[in-house]
C-alpha positions as CSV (number, residue, x, y, z in Angstrom):
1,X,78.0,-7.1,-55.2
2,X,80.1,-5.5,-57.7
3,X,81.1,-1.7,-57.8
4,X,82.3,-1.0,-60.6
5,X,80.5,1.0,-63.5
6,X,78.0,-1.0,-65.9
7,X,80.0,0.8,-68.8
8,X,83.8,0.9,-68.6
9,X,86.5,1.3,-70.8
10,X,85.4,-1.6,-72.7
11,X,83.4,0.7,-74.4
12,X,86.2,2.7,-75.6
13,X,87.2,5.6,-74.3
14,X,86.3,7.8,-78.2
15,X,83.1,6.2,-77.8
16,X,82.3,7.4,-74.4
17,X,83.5,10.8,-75.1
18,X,80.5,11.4,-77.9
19,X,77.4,13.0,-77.0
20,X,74.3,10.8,-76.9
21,X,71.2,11.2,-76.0
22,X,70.4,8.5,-73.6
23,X,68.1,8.5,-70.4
24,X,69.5,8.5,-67.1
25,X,73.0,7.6,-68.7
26,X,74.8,7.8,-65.4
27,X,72.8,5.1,-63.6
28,X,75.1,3.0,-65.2
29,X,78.2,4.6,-64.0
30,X,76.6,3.4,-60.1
31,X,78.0,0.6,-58.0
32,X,76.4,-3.1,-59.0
33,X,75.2,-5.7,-56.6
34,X,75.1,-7.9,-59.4
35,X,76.3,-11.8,-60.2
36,X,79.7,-11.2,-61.7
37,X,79.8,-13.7,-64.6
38,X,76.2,-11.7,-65.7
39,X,77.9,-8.2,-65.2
40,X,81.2,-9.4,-67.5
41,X,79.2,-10.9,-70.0
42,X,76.5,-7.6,-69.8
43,X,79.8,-5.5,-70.2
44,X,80.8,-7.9,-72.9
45,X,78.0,-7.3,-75.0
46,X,77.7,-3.4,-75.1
47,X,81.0,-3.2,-76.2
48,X,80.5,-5.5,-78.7
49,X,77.6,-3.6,-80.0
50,X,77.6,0.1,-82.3
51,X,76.5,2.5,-79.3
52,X,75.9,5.2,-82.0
53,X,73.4,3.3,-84.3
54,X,71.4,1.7,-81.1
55,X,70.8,4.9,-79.8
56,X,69.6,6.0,-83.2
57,X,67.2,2.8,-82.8
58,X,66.3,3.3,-79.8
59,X,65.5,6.8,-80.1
60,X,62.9,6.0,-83.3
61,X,61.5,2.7,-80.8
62,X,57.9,4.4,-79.3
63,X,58.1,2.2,-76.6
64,X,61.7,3.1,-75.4
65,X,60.0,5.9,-73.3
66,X,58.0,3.9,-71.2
67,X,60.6,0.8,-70.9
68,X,63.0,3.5,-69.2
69,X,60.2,4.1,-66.6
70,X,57.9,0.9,-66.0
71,X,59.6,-2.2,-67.3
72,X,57.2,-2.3,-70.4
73,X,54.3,-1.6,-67.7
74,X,53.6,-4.7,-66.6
75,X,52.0,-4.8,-63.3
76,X,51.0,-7.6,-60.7
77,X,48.2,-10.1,-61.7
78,X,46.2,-11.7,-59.1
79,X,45.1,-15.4,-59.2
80,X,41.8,-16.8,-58.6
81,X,42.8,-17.1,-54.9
82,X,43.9,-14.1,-53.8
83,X,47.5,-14.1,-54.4
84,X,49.4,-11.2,-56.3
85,X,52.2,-12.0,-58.5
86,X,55.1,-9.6,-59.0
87,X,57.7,-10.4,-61.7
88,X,61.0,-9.3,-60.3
89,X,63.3,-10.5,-63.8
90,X,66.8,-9.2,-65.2
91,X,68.5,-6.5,-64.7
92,X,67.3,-4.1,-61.4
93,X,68.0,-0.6,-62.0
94,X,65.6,2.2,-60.8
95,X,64.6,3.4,-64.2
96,X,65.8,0.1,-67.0
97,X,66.9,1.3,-70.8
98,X,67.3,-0.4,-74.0
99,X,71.0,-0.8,-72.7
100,X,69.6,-3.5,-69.7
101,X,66.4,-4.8,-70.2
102,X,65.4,-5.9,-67.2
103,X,62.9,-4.5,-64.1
104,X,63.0,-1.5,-62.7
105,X,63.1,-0.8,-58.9
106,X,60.4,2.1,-58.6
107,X,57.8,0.2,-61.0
108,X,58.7,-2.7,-58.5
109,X,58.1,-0.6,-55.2
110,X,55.1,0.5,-56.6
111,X,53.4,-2.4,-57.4
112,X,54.2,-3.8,-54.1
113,X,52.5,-1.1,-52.2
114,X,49.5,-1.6,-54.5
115,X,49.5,-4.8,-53.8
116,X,50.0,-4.5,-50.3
117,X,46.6,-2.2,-50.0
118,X,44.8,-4.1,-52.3
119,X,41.7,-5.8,-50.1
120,X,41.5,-8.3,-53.2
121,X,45.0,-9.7,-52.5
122,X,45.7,-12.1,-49.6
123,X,49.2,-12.4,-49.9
124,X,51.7,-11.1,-52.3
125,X,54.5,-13.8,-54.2
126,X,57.4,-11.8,-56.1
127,X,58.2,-14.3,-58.7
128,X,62.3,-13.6,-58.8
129,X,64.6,-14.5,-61.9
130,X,67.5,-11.5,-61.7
131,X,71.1,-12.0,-61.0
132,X,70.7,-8.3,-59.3
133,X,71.4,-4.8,-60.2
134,X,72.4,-1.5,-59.6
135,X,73.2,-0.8,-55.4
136,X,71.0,2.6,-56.1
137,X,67.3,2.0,-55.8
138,X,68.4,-1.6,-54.1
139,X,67.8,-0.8,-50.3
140,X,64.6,1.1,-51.2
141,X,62.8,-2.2,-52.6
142,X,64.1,-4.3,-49.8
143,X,62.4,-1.9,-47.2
144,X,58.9,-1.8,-49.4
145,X,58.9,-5.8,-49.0
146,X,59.4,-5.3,-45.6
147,X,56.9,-3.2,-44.8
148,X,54.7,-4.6,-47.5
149,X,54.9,-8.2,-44.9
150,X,54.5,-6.2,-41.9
151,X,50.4,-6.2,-43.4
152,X,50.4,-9.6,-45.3
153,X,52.2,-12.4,-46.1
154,X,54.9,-11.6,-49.1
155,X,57.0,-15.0,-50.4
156,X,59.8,-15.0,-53.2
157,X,60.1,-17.7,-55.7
158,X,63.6,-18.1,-57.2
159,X,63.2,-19.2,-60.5
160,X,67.1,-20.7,-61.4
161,X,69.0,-17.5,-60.3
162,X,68.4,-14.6,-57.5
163,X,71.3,-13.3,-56.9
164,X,73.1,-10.0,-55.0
165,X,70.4,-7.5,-55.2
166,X,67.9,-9.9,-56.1
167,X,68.7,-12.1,-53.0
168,X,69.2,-9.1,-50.8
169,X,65.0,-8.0,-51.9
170,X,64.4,-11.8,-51.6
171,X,65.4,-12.3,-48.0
172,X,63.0,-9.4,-46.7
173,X,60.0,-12.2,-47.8
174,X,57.8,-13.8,-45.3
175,X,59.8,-17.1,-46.8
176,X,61.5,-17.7,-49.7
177,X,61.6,-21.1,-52.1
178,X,63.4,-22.2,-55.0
179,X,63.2,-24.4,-57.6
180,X,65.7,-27.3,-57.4
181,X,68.4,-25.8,-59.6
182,X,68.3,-22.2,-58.5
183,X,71.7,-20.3,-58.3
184,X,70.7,-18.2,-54.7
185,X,73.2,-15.8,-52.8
186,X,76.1,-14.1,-54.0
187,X,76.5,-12.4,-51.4
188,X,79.8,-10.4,-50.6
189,X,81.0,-7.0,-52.1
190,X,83.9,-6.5,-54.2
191,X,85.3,-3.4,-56.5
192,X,88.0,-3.0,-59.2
193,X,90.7,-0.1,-59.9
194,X,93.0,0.3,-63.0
195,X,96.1,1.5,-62.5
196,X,97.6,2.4,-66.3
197,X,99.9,5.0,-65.0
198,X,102.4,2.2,-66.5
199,X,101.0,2.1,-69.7
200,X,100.8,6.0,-69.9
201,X,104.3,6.5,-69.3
202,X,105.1,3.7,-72.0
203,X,103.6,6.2,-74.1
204,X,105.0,9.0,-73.1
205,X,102.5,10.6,-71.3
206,X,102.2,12.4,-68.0
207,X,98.8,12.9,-66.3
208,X,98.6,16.0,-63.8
209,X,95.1,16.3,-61.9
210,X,94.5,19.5,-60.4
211,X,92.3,18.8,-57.7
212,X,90.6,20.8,-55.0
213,X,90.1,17.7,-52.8
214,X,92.8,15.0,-51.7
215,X,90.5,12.6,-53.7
216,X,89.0,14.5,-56.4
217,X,90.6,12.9,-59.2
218,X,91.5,9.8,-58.3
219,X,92.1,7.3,-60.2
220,X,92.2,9.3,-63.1
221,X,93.3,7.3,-66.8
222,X,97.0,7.6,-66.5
223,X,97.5,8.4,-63.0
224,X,98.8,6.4,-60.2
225,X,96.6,4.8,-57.7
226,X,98.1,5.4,-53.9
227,X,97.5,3.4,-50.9
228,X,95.7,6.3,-49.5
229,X,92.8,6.2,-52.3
230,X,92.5,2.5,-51.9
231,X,92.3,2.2,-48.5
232,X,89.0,5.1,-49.0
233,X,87.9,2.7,-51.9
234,X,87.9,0.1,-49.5
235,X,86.1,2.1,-46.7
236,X,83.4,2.5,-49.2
237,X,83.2,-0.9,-50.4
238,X,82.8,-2.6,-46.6
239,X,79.5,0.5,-46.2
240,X,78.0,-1.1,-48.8
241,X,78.7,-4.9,-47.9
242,X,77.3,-4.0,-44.2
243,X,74.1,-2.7,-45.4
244,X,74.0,-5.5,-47.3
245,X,74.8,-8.1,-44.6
246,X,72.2,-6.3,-42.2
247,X,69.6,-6.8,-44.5
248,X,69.5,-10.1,-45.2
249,X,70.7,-11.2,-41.2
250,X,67.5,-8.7,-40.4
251,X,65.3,-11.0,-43.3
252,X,66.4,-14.9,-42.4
253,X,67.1,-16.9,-39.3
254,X,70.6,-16.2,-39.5
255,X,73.0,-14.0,-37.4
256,X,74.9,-11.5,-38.6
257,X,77.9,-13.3,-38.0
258,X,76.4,-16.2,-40.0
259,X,75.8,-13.7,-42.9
260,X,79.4,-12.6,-42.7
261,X,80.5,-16.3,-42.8
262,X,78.2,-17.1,-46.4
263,X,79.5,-13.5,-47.8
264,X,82.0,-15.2,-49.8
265,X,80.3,-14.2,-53.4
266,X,79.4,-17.3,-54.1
267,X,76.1,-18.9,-55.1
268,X,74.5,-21.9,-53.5
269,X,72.6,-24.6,-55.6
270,X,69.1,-25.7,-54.9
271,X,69.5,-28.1,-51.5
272,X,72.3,-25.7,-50.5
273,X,71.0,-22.9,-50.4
274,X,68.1,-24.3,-47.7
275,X,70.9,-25.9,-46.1
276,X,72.8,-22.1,-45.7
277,X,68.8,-20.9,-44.6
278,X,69.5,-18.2,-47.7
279,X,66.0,-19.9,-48.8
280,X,63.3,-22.1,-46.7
281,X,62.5,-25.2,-49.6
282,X,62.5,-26.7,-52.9
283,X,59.6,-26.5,-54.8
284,X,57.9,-25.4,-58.3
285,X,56.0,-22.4,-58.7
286,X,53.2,-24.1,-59.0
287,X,53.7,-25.8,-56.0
288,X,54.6,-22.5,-54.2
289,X,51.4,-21.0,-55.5
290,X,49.0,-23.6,-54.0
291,X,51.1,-23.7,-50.7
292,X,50.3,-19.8,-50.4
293,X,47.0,-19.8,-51.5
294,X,43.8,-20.1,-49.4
295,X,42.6,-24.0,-49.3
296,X,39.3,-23.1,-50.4
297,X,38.1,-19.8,-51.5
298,X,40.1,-16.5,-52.2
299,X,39.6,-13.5,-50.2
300,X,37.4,-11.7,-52.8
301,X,35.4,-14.9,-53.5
302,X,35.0,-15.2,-49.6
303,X,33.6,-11.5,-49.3
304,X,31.1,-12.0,-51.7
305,X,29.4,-15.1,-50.1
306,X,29.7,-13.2,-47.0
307,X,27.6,-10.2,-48.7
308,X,25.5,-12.6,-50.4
309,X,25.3,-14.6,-47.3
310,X,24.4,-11.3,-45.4
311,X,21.8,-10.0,-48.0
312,X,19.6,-13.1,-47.9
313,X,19.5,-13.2,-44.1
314,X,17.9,-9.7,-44.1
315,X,15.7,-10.4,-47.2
316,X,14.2,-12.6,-45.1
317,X,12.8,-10.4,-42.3
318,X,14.1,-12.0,-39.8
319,X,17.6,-10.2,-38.4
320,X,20.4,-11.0,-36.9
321,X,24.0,-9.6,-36.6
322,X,25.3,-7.8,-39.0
323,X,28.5,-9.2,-41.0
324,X,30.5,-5.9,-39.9
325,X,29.2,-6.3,-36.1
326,X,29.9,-10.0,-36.1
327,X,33.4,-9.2,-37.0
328,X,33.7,-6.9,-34.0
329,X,31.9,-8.9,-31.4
330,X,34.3,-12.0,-32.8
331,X,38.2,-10.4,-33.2
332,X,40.3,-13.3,-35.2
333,X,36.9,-15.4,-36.0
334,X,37.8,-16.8,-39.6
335,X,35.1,-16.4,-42.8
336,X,33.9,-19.8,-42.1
337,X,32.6,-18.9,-38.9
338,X,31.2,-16.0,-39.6
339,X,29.3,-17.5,-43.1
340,X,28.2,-20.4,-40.2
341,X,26.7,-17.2,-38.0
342,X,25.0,-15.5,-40.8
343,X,23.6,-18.4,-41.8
344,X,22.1,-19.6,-38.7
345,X,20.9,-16.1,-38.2
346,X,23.0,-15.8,-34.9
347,X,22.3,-12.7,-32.2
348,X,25.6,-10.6,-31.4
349,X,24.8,-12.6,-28.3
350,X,24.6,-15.7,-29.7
351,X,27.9,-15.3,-31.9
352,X,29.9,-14.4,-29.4
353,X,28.7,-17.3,-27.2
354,X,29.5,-19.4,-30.0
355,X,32.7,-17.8,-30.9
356,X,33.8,-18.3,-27.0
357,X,32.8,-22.3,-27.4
358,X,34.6,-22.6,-30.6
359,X,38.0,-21.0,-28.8
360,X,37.7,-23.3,-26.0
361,X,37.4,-26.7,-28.1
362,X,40.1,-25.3,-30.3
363,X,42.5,-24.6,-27.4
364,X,41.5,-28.1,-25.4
365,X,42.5,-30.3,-28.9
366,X,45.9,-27.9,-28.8
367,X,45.7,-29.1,-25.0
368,X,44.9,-33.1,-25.5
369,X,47.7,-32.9,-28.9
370,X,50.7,-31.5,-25.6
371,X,49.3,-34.0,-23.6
372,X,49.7,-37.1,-26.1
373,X,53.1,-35.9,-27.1
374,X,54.4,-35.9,-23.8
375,X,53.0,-39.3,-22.8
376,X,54.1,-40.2,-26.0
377,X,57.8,-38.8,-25.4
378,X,57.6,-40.5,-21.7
379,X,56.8,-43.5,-23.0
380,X,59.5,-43.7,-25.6
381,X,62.2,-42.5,-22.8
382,X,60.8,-44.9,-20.3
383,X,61.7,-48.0,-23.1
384,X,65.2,-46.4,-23.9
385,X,65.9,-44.3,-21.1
386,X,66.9,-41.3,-23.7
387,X,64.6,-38.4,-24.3
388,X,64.1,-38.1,-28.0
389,X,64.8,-34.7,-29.6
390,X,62.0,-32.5,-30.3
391,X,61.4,-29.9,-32.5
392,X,62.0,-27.4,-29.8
393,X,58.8,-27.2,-27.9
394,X,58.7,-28.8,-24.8
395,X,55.7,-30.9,-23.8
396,X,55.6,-28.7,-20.7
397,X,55.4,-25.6,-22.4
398,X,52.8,-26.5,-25.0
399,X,49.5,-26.3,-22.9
400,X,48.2,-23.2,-20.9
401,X,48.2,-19.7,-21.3
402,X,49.2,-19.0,-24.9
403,X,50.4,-15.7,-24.5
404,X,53.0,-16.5,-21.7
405,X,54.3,-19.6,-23.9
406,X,54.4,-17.3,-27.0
407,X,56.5,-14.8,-24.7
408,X,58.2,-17.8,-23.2
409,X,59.2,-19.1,-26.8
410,X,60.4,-15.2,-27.7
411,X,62.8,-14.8,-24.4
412,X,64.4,-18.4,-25.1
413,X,65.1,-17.7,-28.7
414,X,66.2,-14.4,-27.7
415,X,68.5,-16.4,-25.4
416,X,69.2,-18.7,-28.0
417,X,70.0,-16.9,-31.1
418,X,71.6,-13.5,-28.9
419,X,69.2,-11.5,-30.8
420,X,67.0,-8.3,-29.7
421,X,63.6,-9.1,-29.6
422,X,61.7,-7.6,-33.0
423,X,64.2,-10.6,-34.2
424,X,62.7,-13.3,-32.0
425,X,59.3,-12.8,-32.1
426,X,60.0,-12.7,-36.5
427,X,61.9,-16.3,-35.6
428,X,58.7,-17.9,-33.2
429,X,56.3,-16.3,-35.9
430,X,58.0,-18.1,-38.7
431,X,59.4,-21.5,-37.0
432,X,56.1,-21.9,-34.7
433,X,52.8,-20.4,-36.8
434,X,50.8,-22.6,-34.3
435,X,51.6,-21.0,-31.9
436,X,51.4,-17.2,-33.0
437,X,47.6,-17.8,-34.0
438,X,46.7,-19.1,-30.6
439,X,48.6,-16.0,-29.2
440,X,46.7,-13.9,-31.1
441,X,43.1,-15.7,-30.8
442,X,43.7,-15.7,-26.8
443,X,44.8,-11.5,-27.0
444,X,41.9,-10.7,-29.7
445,X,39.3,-12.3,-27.0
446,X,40.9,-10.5,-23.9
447,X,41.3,-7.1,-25.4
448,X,37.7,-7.4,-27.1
449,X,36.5,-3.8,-28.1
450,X,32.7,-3.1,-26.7
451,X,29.9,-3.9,-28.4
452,X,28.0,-1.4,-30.5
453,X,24.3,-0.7,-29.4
């Protein structure tokens, strides 16, 4: 993260001084949490260009309005299986110009809300290839991905760079990939004072600020920089870094202290970054696409053969449940049951029954699977005398009562990891997704609602 204004004295200081006509000029005068070598060569680049005769361009350009508002309005598309892709690429400010082309925050949060309420969509990927962006507008995003994944699943894809304020949007994802030679982190906050009092007394010249405010005016062209202004530079500078820290110890399985040890600025390559847990794998989109996406049919492909499904049953005078009272009398039953009970013209009596049955083979195969692993891991420590490691749950703890082993798993990461536990249950949810659905299966069927006469 880098505060320090987009536009500096690069620009010269004449140039600066003219009156232009440029939209929501002072966005760029904001703190960055930005990759540095992008921000210097960013800087680099409008000074090297005629500020004058671009705005003149940009002002004659019909589509400069609505680039400084939507990112050239490009929204999410949705794939044939239910997933919604959000490009997240360049530059972030809240509103982009001709002066950064890149994505802009608000356009971003909206779309991601859309998609969030959008029953077509299944799960939302933001496809990420931004070395960050302005600290304003930053914190928003994160928290719309956040709550966005509170209602479905939301992944990132980091396409060769997410970094600062990309990364910091990035970690709030379900889970996050990469492909293999992705530049991920750069994490850490830094700012940068000049102090040309030297230089203005070389030239003769005195600066006096008349201030109303010990540090109105600070900083100042010309004016000397005191230890008491830095030290409040620096106040502000470790806000910012903790808000940034928080976010991303609150997004991955990593501690706030293991935050604070990666917030070093630098990136991590590919392999590295999984092995920091700033992402979860290596993969192509492509590959991160298909791993997201429904294994057969996509959500708006499955409500149809439901209706279809539904409409044909009735057609045919002879009734049975309903698709929407199947769905009550069945809490967490998946589309393929309930095609398989509209089909067979099943009773709300019947469905349940059946629903009940299918619970009960489903949690005696999770059953037999414990069982096998332990004799399995009591045979092997029988032959060696060592207990193999495991991937953390214990043979003991795998059958029974799902919700006390969910809540069991929770209280020992909790224990584990010294976190609160909205933190833990995020963890068990991520590392054990077994697990969570036969939590939930086993609370759906004890807090059934009552069956509609």
């Amino acid at each position: 993260m880098k505060t320090e204004p987009m536009i500096d004295n690069a620009c010269g200081p004449d140039l600066l001084g003219q009156e232009f006509d440029v939209p929501r000029l002072a966005d760029y005068f904001q703190p960055w949490a930005i990759h540095e070598q992008t921000f210097r060569a960013a800087v680099a680049r409008i000074g090297a260009i005629d500020l004058r005769l671009h705005v003149e361009r940009s002002q004659q350009d019909p589509q400069a309005a609505s680039r400084s508002v939507s990112s050239r309005g490009r929204g999410y598309q949705i794939t044939d299986r239910g997933v919604a892709v959000v490009l997240v690429s360049g530059p972030l400010m809240k509103f982009v110009s001709s002066l950064c082309d890149g994505t802009s925050t608000v356009y971003l949060r909206q779309q991601i809300r859309a998609a969030a309420g959008d029953k077509e969509v299944g799960a939302i990927l933001l496809h990420i290839d931004s070395p960050g962006g302005t600290v304003s507008g930053t914190a928003d995003l994160a928290d719309e991905v956040k709550r966005a994944a509170s209602k479905k699943p939301v992944y990132a894809f980091i396409e060769d760079l997410g970094a600062s304020a990309a990364y910091w949007v990035a970690s709030q994802a379900t889970q996050v990939f990469a492909n293999r030679t992705a530049a991920v982190g750069s994490i850490g906050t830094y700012g940068v004072i000049w102090d040309q009092s030297a230089r203005a007394a070389m030239q003769g010249i005195k600066v006096h600020v008349l201030r109303a405010g010990a540090y109105k005016g600070a900083a100042e062209p010309g004016t000397e920089i005191t230890p008491e202004q830095l030290a409040e530079w620096q106040r502000v500078i470790d806000e910012y870094n903790q808000f940034f820290l928080k976010a991303v110890a609150a997004g991955r399985p990593l501690s706030l202290a293991e935050v604070r040890a990666l917030a070093d600025g630098r990136v991590h390559i590919g392999q590295a970054a999984v092995d920091a847990k700033l992402i979860d794998g290596i993969q192509t989109l492509d590959d991160t696409l298909q791993a997201i996406s429904s294994p057969s049919r996509s959500p708006q492909a499955m409500t149809t053969e439901l209706k279809t499904i539904e409409t044909a049953v009735l057609q045919t005078g002879t009734f049975g449940a309903s698709l929407d009272d199947l769905k009550i009398c069945c809490p967490g039953a998946d589309n393929d049951f309930l095609i398989e009970q509209l089909s067979k013209k099943a009773t709300v009596d019947q469905a349940q029954s059946a629903w009940m049955e299918e619970q009960n083979r489903r949690l005696q195969a999770a059953q037999k699977e414990a069982a096998d692993a332990k004799a399995q891991a009591a045979a092997k420590a029988g032959s060696t005398g060592v207990l193999p490691i495991t991937s953390g749950k214990t043979p003991e703890s795998a059958g029974g009562d799902a919700i006390e082993r969910f809540g069991a798993a929770v209280a020992q990461k909790m224990a584990e990891r010294k976190c609160d536990r909205a933190k833990a249950v995020g963890l068990v949810v991520r590392e054990q997704p077994e697990l969570h659905q036969e939590y939930l299966d086993e609370y759906n069927a004890e807090h059934k609602p009552q069956r509609r006469r």
